[in-house]
Each structure stands twice: as C-alpha cells, then as structure tokens.
C-alpha positions in Angstrom: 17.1 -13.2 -7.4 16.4 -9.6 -7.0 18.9 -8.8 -4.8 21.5 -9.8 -7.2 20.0 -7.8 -9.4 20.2 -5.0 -7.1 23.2 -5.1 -6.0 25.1 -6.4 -9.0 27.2 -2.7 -10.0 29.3 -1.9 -7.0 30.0 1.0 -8.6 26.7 2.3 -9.1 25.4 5.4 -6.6 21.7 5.6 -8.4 20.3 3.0 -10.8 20.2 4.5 -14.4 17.5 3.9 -16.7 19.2 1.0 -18.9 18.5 -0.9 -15.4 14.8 -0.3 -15.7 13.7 -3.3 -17.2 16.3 -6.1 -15.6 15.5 -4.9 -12.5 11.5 -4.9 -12.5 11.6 -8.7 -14.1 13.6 -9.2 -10.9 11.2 -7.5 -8.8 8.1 -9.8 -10.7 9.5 -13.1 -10.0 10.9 -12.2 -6.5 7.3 -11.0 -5.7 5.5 -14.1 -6.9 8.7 -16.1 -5.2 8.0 -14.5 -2.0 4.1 -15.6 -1.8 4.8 -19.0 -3.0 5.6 -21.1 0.1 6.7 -24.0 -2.0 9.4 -22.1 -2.6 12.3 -23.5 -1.1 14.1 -21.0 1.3 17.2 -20.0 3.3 17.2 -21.4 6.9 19.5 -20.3 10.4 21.6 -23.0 9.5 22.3 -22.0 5.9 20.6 -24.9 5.1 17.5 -25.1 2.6 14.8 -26.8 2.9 10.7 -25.8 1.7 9.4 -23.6 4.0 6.7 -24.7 5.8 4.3 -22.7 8.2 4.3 -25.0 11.7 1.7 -22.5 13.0 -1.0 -22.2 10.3 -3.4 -23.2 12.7 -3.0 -19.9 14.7 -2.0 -17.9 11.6 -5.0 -19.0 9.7 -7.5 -17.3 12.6 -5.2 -14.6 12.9 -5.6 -13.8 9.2 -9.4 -14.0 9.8 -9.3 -11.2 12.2 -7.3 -8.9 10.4 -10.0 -9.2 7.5 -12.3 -8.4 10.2 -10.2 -5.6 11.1 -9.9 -4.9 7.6 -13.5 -4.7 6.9 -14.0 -2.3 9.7 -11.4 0.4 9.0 -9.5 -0.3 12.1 -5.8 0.4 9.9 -4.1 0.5 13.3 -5.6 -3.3 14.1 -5.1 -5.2 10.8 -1.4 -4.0 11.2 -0.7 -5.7 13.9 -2.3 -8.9 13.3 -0.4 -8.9 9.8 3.1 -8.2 11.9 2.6 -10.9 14.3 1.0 -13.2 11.3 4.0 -12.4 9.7 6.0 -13.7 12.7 4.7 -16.6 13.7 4.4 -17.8 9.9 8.4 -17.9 9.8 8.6 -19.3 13.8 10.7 -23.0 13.6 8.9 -24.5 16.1 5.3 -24.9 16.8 3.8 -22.7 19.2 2.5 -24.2 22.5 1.5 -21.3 24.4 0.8 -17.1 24.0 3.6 -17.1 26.4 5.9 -18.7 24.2 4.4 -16.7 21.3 4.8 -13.2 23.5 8.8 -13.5 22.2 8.1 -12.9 18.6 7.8 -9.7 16.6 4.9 -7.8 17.0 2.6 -10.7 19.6 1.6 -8.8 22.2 -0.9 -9.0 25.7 -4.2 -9.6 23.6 -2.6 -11.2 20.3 -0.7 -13.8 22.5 -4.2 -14.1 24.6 -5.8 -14.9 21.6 -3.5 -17.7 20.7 -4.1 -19.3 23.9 -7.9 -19.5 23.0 -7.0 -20.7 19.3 -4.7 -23.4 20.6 -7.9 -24.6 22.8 -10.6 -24.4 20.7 -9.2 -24.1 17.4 -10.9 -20.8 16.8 -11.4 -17.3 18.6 -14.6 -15.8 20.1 -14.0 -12.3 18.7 -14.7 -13.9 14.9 -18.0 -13.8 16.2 -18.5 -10.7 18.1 -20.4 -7.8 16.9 -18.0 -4.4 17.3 -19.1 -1.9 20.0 -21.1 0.9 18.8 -18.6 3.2 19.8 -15.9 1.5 17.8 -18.1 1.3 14.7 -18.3 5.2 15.2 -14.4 5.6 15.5 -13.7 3.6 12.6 -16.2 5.1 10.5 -15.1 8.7 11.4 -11.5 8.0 11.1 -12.0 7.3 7.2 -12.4 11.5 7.0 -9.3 13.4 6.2 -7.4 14.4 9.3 -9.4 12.6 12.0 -7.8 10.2 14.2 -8.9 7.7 16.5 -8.7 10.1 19.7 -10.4 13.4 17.7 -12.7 10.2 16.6 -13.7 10.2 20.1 -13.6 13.5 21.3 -16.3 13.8 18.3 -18.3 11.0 19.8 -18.6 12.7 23.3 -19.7 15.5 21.7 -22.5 13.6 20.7 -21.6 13.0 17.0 -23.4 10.0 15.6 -22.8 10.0 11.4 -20.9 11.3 9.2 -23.2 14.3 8.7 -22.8 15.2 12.4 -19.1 15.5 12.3 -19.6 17.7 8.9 -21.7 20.1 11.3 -19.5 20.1 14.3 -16.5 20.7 12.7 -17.8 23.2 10.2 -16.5 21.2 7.3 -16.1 22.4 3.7 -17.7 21.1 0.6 -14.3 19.4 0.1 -15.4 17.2 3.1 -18.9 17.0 2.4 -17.6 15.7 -1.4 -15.9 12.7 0.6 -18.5 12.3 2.9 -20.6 11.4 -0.4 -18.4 9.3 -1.7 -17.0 7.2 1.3 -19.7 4.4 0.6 -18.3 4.1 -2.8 -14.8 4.2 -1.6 -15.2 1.7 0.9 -16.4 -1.4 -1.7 -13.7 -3.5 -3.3 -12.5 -2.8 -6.9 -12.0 -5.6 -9.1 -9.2 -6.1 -11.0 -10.9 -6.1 -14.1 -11.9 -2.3 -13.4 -8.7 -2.1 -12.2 -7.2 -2.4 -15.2 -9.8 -0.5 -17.0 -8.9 2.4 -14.6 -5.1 1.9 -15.6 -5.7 1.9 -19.3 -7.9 4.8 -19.9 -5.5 6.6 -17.9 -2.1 5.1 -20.0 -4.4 6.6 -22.9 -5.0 9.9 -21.9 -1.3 10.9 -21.3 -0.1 9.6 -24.3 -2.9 11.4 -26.1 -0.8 14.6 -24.5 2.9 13.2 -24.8 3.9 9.7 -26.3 6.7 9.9 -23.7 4.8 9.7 -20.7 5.5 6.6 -18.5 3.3 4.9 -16.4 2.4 2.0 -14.5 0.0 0.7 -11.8 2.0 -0.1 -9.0 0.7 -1.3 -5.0 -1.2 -4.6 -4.5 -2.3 -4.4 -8.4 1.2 -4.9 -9.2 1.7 -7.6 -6.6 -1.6 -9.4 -8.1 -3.8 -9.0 -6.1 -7.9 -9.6 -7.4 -9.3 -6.8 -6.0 -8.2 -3.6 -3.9 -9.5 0.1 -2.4 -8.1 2.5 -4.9 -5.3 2.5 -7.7 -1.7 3.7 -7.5 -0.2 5.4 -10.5 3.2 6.0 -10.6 4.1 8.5 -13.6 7.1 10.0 -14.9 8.7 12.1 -18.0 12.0 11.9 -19.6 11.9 15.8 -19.5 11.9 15.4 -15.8 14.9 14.4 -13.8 16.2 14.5 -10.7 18.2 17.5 -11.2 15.0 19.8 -12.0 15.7 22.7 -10.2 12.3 23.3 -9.3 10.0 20.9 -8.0 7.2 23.4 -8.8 8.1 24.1 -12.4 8.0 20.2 -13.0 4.6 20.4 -11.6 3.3 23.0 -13.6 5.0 21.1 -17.1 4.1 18.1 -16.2 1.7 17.1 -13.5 -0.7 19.9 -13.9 -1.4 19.5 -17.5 -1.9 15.6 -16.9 -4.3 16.5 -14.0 -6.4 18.7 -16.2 -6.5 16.7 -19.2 -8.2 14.2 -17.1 -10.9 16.6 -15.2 -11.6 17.5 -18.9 -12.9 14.4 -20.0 -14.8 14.4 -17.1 -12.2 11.3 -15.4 -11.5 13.3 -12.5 -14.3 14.7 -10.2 -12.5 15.6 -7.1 -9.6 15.5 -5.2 -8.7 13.9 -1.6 -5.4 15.7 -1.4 -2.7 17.1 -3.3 1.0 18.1 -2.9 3.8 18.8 -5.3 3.7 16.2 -6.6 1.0 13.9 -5.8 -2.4 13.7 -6.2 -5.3 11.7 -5.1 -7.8 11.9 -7.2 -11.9 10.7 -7.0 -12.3 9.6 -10.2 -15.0 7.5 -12.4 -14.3 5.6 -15.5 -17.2 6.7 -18.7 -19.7 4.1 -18.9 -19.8 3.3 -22.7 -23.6 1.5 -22.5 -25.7 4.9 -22.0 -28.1 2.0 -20.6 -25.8 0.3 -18.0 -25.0 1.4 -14.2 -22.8 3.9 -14.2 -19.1 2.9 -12.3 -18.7 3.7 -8.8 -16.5 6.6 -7.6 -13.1 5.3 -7.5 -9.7 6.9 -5.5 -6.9 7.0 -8.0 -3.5 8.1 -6.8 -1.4 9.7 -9.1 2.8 10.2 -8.0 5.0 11.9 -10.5 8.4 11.2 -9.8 12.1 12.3 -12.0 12.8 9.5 -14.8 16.0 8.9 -13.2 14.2 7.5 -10.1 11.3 5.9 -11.9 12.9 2.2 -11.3 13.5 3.0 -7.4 10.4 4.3 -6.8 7.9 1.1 -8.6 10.2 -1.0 -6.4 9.2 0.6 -3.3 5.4 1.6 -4.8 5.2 -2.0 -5.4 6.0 -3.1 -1.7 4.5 -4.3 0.5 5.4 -3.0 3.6 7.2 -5.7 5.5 9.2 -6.9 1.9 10.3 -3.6 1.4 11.9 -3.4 4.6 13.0 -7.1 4.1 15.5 -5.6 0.6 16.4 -2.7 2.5 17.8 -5.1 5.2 19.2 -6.8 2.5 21.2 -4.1 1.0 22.5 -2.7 4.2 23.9 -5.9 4.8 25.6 -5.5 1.7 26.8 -2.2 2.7 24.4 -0.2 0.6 21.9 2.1 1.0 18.5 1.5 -0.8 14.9 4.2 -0.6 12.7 5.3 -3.0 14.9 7.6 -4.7 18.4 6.4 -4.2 20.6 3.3 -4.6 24.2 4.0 -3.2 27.3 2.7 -1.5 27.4 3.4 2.1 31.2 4.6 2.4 32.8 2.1 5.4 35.1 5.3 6.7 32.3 7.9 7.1 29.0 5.9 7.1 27.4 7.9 4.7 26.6 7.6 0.4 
C-alpha cells in the first residue's frame, strides 16, 4: 500500500534516491488499485467491504456532461462535475433528491438541479443541447495564452468573432499567431501509441547527449490512460541536486542543452511558455514514410527537476488531482508533511519540518 511505503522511515525528512524504485511500484499498484472498484475498501465503520457506487445512475450522466464539458474547453465546468462525480460516487446511501445531494462536496444549485431531472427521467436535457454561440466563443478564446473567461468576453463585446479577430484586437505577436495555427491540432486526442512514440524519441535524444539523463512520462500516460491532449516529461540529472545554488546555472547545463538538441533535429518547433525550469514545447515527431501524413503538432511539456526530488515530483506529476490531495491527507494524518519536493516530519512542538 503506498502509504506504507511512504511513510515507512520515520526518520526520513526527504526521500533519497535508493527509495526511487520501491516507492513508484507502490505508486503503480495503488494507482491501478484506486480505479478498480472491485477493490475492496476501508469504510466509516472500519469495516471492509467492496465498494460499490449506489449512485451510478446519477454519476454515469454526470460523467457524460463533463465529457461534454471536456469537449468544449470549458476547464472551469468539467471540474466541477468531476468534484461532485467524485462525491456522490463514495456517498453510502442512494440519493433521493438534489436537496439531499446539495450536502456533498462540490453539488451545487445547478449540479443538484440536474440530479433532480436524472432521478426523473434517467437522463439530463443539457446532453442534448447545442452551446450558446457566445459560450462556444468563450471557450474557444480561453484556449489562447492569458485569456480568461471574463477578458473572453470583454473580446466578444468588442465584436471579436475567431481566433483571427482576437489576434488583431489585441495586437498579438507571431508567438500567438504560431498557437493560433496550431490550436486545431492541439485540440484532437493523442493516442497512446503516439504517445509513446513521443516519449521514446525523446528518451533517445537525451541519452544521445548524456547516458545519465532520466526521464519518464508522467500525467494521465502514467496513470494509463488511451489517449490524452499533450505529454508530460519529467527530467532530471544526477549532476543536479537540490542544493544547486543556482537555478539558472542548472538551466543553462542542463535544460538548455536538452531544449536545443531537440529544435535541432527539427522535434521542437515552438514554444507555449517557458520558465526556469519548464518548458512547453509544440513539437512533431519525424515521419519516417516520406509518403505518409505527416504527425500532427503535439504539446510536450518538459519539467526538469534536482535528482534528489525526482521520486517526489513523478508522485505528484503522476496525480491526479483529487488522489494527490487524498496522500497528502494521508500523511498529515500521520504527522508528515508531503509536496512535490519534500517528504518530512511535521515537529508536534512547533508545527513545522
């Protein structure tokens, strides 16, 4: 279980590197545990029993609006219905009313609304609904670097009605424009397949500069999942630790080098954004049949992080969200204190690591 795994050293403020491996066969099976409902699991009364979801006829419509949600860019949306999904999957009872359902985790006015319509009909009108043109708008715009849903609709008013018109209204640069391009691209599904094709020329390329460069494919790839919107590669050096100095000297050693190797062999076109120490990339894999389709544009995002923290951070890479948050629980319980680059004792005297 991975939190025995996690919390087996008490004497342990960050896990060291001969932990690397225990820990992330933990993390697998505890992953693949946690989206098994077979799985038999923990109850209020210490008791265990398999877990079974009361509610899947309200879950299972609810999970068919936040695809819809999904499909349409709405982020803000398909959160919630995954919050409250998340909710009333774990509920003991079965739900009777929106009312009743209105005193879980994240069921609001219009989610608990909704359940009163899927409890009558067995369904939900809004499956079927086509999206305002105004949302359609607001979700398309809010795919653009720095444009939320209210600039989204102060652009609108102004009389902004593609992607080209925002470009023009807000002056954009050809870093924009470069997006704009590419956002069809960006918005299809990559299969796992070219996934793992993304993954491996990339595993290639750094050891072609160092044979001690580590890397691995973290985010809903490393939870399993068939397809997904872009790749999350998590990369780090043994030269690089924690106690660098200089976050910007590591970058010039070691992320820089990485980053141009790749633009060199034509991998990466463009950039997204870029910090210290990440970088998201638009990137296209070489077609090797000078006769086939070329691949799409793909977003690749590349996070370099200190060897010492390596484990830490593909545990919390790996997520998901709600999990995550579920093992920090977990170790606070326990007295520690768990993130992305830390894995400490909480002192009991002073409430600090």
């Amino acid at each position: 279980y991975l939190l025995r795994a996690l919390l087996a050293s008490e004497f342990l403020p960050v896990i060291r590197p001969k932990y690397f491996h225990k820990l992330t066969n933990e993390i697998t099976k505890t992953v693949a545990i946690k989206n098994d409902f077979s799985v038999k699991a923990p109850l209020a009364n210490n008791t265990t029993e398999p877990f079974v979801n009361l509610n899947e006829n309200i879950t299972k419509v609810l999970k068919a609006l936040e695809e819809k949600e999904k499909k349409a860019g709405d982020i803000y949306r398909e959160r919630a219905y995954r919050t409250a999904i998340e909710s009333i999957s774990i509920y003991s009872k079965r739900i009777t009313s929106g009312e009743e359902a209105r005193k879980l985790k994240g069921v609001g006015n219009g989610i608990s609304t909704k359940i009163d319509e899927i409890l009558k009909t067995g369904t939900c009108s809004q499956l079927w609904e086509n999206d305002s043109d105004e949302r359609n708008l607001i979700n398309l715009f809010t795919k653009l670097p720095k444009i939320g849903r209210v600039k989204a609709k102060k652009l609108i008013d102004k009389g902004c009605k593609s992607l080209e018109d925002v470009a023009n209204e807000l002056e954009s640069d050809s870093f924009t424009r470069i997006i704009i391009r590419h956002l069809e691209e960006f918005d299809k599904e990559i299969p796992r397949c070219e996934l793992k094709s993304l993954q491996s020329y990339i595993t290639q390329s750094l050891s072609t500069l160092d044979m001690r460069f580590i890397s691995e494919a973290c985010g809903s790839f490393r939870r399993g999942a068939d397809t997904s919107k872009e790749l999350n590669m998590l990369t780090t050096h043994p030269d690089f630790m924690s106690t660098t100095e200089k976050v910007s000297t590591a970058r010039e050693i070691f992320l820089k080098p990485v980053l141009n190797h790749l633009k060199g062999t034509g991998f990466c076109i463009d950039y997204i954004s870029k910090g210290q120490m990440k970088y998201n990339a638009i990137c296209q894999l070489p077609s090797l049949d000078p006769g086939a389709e070329p691949y799409l544009h793909r977003r690749v995002e590349f996070w370099f992080v200190p060897y010492d923290q390596f484990c830490l951070a593909k545990l919390w890479w790996t997520g998901d969200d709600e999990f995550y948050k579920y093992l920090q629980k977990k170790a606070r319980d326990k007295n520690y204190h768990l993130t992305d680059t830390v894995f400490a004792i909480i002192d009991p005297n002073t409430g600090t690591i």
